[in-house]
C-alpha positions as CSV (number, residue, x, y, z in Angstrom):
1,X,60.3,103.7,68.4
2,X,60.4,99.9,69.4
3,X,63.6,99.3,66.9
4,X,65.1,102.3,68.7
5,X,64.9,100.6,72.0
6,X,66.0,97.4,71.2
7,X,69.4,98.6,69.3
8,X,69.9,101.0,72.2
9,X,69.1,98.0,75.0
10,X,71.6,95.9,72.7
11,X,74.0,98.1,72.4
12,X,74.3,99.1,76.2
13,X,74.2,95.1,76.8
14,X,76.9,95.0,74.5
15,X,78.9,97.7,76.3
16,X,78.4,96.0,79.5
17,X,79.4,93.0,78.3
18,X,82.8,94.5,77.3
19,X,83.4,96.4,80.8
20,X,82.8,93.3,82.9
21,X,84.8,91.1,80.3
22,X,87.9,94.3,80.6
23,X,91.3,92.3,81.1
24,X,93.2,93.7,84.0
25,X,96.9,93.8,83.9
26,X,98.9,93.3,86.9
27,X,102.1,95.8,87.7
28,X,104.5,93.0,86.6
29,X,102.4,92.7,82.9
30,X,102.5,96.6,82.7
31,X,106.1,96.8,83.5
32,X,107.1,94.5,80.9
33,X,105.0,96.0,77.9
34,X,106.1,99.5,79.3
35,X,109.8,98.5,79.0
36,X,109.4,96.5,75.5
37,X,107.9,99.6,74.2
38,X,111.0,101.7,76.2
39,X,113.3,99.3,73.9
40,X,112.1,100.3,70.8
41,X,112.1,97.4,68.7
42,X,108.5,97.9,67.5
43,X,106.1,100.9,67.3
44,X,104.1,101.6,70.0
45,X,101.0,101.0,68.1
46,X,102.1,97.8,67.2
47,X,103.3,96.8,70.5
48,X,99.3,98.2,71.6
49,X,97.7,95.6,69.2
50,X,99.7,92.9,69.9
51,X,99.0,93.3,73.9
52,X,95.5,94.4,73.3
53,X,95.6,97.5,75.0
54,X,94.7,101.4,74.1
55,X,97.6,103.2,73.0
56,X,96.8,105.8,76.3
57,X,96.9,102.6,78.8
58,X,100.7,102.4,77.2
59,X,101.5,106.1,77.5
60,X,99.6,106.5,81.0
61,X,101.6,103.4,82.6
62,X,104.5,104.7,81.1
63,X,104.2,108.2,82.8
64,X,104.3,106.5,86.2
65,X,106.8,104.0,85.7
66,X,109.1,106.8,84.7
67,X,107.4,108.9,87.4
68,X,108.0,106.4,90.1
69,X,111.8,105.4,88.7
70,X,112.4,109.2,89.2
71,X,111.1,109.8,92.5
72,X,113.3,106.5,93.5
73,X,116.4,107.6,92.4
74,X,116.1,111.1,93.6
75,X,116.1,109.3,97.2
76,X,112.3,108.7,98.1
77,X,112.2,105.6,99.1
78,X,108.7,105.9,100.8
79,X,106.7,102.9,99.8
80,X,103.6,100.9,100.8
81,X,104.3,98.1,102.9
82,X,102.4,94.8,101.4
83,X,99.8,93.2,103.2
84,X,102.0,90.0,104.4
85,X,104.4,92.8,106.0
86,X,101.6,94.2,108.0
87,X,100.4,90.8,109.4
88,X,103.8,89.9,109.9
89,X,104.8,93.0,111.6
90,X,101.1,92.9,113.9
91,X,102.0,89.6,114.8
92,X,105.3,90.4,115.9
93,X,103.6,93.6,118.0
94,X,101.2,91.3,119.7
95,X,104.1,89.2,120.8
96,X,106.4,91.9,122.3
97,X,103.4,93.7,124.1
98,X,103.0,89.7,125.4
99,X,106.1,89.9,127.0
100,X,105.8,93.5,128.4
101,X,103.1,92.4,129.9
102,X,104.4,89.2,131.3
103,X,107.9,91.4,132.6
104,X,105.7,93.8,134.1
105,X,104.1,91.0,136.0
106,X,107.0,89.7,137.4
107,X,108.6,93.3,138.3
108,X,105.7,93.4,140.3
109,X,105.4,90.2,142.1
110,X,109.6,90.6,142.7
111,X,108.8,93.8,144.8
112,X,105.9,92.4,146.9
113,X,107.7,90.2,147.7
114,X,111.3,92.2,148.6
115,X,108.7,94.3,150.3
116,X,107.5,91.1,152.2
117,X,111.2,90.1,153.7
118,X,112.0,94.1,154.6
């Protein structure tokens, strides 16, 4: 019973160990391996073991990189704006409703005082 619980606290320390340790692969990596295994020049188990990766990573990015190439070429060009766009475009926001308010301002103090020489 003891020798039970220590293989099976070692091996769910082990498993841990290898989920916190998990390499993550940005879009640009994916898109590189997805397209060396589009070109052909290798198998795709080959091309799995030489990136390190589960030959279902490989077929699941590939799915959406085909998916997403599709959806782009038959004209939807919806896409997420990045984060620098959004503060950019806030920033820029702020400033206009600035000057709204500063026009409005002077709208108003330019017919008190037309109002005043009447």
């Amino acid at each position: 019973m003891k020798m039970e619980k220590q293989k099976q606290s070692a091996s769910s320390i082990v498993r841990e160990i290898k989920r916190k340790t998990r390499r993550v692969f940005s879009s640009e990596e994916k898109i590189q391996i997805v397209l060396e295994g589009l070109r052909g020049e290798d198998s795709i188990a080959g091309l799995c073991r030489k990136h390190g990766i589960h030959e279902n990573n490989y077929y699941n990015w590939s799915k959406e990189f085909l998916e997403a190439g599709k959806k782009r070429l038959s004209g939807d060009t919806e896409r997420s704006a990045s984060t620098s766009e959004v503060k950019d475009l806030k920033e820029e926001n702020m400033q206009l409703k600035d000057l709204v308010a500063e026009l409005s301002i002077q709208v108003r103090v330019l017919k008190k005082s037309l109002r005043g020489l009447e």
